[in-house]
ROPARO-341123 format. One record per residue: x, y, z of N, C-alpha, C in turn; residue number from 1. Coordinates in steps of 0.2 Angstrom, whole numbers. Atoms other than C-alpha are relative to their C-alpha. Layout:
! ROPARO-341123
<<X; Y; Z>; <X; Y; Z>; <X; Y; Z>; NUM>;
...
This chain:
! ROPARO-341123
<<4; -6; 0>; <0; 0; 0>; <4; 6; 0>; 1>;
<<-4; -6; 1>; <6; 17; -5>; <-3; 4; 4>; 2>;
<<4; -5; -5>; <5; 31; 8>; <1; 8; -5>; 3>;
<<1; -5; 4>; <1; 48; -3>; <0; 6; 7>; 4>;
<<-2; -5; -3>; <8; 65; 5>; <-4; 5; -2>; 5>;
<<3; -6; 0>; <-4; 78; 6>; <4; 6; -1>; 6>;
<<-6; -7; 2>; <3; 96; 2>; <-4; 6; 1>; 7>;
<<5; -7; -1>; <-8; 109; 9>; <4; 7; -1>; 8>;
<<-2; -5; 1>; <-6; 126; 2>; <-4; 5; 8>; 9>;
<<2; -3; -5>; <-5; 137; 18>; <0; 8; -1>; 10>;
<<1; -7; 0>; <-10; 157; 17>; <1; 3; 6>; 11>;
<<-3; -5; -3>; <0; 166; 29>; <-3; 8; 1>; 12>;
<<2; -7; -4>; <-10; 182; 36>; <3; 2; 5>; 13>;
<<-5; -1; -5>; <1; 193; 47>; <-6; 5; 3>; 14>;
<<4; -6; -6>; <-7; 207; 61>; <-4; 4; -2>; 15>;
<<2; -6; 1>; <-8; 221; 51>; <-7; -2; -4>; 16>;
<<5; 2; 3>; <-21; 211; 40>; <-7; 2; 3>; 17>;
<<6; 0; -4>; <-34; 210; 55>; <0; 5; 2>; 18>;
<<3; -7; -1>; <-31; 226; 61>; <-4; 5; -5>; 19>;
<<2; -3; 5>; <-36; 233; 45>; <-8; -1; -1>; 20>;
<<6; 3; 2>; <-51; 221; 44>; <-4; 0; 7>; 21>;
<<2; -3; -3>; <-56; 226; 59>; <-3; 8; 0>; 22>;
<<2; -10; 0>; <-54; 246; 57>; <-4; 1; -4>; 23>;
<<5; 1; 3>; <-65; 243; 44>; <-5; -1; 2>; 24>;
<<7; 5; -1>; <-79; 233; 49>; <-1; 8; 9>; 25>;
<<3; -6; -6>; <-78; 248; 67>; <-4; 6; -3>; 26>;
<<3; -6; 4>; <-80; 262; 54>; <-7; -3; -2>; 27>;
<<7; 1; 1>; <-93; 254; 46>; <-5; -2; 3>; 28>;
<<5; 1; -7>; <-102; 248; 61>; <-4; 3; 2>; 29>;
<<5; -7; -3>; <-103; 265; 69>; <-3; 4; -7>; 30>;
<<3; -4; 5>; <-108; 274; 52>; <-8; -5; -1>; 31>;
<<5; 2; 0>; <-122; 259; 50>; <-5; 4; 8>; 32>;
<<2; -1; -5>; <-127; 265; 66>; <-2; 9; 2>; 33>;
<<1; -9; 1>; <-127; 284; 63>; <2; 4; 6>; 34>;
<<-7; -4; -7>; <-112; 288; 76>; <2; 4; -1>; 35>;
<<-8; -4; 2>; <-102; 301; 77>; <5; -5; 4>; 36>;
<<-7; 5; -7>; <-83; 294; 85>; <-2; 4; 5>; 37>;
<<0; -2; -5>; <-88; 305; 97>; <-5; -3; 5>; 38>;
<<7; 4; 0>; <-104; 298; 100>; <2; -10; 4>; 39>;
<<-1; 10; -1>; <-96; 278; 101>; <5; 1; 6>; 40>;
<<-3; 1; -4>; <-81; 286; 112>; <-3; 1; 9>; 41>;
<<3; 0; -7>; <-94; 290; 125>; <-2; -5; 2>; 42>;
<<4; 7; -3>; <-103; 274; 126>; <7; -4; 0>; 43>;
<<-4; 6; -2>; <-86; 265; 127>; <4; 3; 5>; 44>;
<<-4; -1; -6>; <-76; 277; 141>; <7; 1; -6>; 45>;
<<-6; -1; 4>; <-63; 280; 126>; <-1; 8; -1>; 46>;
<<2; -7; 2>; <-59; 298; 119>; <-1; -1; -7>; 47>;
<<0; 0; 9>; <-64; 302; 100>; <9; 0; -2>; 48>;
<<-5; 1; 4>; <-46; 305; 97>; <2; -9; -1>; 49>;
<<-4; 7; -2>; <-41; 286; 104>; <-7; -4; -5>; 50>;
<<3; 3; 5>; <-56; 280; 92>; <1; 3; -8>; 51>;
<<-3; -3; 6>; <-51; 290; 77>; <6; -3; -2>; 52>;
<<-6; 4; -1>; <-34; 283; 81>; <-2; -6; -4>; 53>;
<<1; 9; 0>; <-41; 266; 79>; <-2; 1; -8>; 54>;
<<3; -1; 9>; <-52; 270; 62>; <4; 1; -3>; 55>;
<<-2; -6; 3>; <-40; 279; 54>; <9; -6; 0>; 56>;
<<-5; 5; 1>; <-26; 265; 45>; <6; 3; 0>; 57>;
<<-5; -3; -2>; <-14; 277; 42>; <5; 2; 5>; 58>;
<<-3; -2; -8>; <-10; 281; 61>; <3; -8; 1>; 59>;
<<-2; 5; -1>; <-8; 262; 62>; <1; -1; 6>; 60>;
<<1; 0; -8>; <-14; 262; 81>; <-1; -6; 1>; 61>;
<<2; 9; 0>; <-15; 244; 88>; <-3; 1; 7>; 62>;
<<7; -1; -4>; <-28; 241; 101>; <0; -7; 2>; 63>;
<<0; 5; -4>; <-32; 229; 114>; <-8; -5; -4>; 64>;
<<8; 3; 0>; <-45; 215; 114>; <-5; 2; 4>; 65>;
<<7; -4; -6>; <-54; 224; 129>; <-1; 7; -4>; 66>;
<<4; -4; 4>; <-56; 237; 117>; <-3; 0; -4>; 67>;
<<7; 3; 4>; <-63; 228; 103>; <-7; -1; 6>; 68>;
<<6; 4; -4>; <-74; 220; 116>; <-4; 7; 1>; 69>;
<<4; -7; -3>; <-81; 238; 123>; <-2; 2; -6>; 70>;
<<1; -5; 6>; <-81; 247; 103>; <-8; -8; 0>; 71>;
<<5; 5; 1>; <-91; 228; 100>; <-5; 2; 5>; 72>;
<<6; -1; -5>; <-102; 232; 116>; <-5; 7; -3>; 73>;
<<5; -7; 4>; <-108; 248; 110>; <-3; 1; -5>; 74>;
<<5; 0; 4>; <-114; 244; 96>; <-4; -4; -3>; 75>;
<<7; 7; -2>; <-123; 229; 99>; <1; -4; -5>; 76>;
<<-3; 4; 9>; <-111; 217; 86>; <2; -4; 5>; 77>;
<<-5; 6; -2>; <-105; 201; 91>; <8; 0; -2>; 78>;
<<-8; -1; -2>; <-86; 201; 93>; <5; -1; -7>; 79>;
<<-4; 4; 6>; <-82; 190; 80>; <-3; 2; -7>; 80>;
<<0; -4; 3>; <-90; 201; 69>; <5; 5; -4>; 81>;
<<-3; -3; 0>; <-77; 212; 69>; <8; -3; -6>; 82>;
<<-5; 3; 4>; <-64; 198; 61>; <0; -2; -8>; 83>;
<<1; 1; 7>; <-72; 196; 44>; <-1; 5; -5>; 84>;
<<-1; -5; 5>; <-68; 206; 29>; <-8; -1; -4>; 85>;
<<5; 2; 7>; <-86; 209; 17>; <-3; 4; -2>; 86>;
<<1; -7; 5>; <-87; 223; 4>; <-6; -1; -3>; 87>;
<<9; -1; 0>; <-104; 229; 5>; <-1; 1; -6>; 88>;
<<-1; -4; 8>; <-99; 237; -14>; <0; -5; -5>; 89>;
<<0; 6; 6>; <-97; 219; -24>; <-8; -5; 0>; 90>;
C-alpha cells in the first residue's frame, strides 16, 4: 500500500491584515449606526481621538482585545464580527 503525501497550500496572514479588517468593519459599524466617533467614544469610556486613532489606517494604532470587546459592546455586534472582511460594494 502506497501512503500519498498531502501538500496543503498554507496562506499566511500577518497582524496588520486583522487590524485593517477590523478598522473597517468599526468604521462601518458606527456609520451603519449613525455615530459620530464621538458619540461611540462616549458609550465606550474612550476619547474620539483614541477611536479616530483606531479607524484611521494610516495612524496604524494597535488596540487591545478589551477594546474591541467595549467598541463591540456599544454597538450591539457580536465580537467576532469584527474579524471578517465583506465589501458591501461587490
Amino acid at each position: 500500500m502506497r501512503t500519498r503525501k498531502i501538500i496543503r497550500e498554507e496562506i499566511i496572514i500577518d497582524d496588520e491584515y486583522y487590524y485593517q479588517v477590523i478598522r473597517y468593519n468599526i468604521k462601518k459599524n458606527r456609520l451603519e449606526k449613525k455615530l459620530t466617533q464621538q458619540e461611540l467614544a462616549d458609550l465606550t469610556g474612550y476619547t474620539r481621538g483614541y477611536i479616530c486613532d483606531i479607524e484611521n489606517q494610516l495612524r496604524n494604532k494597535h488596540f487591545s482585545l478589551v477594546a474591541l470587546a467595549r467598541i463591540s459592546f456599544a454597538l450591539q455586534k457580536n465580537i467576532c464580527d469584527f474579524f471578517t472582511y465583506k465589501n458591501d460594494s461587490t
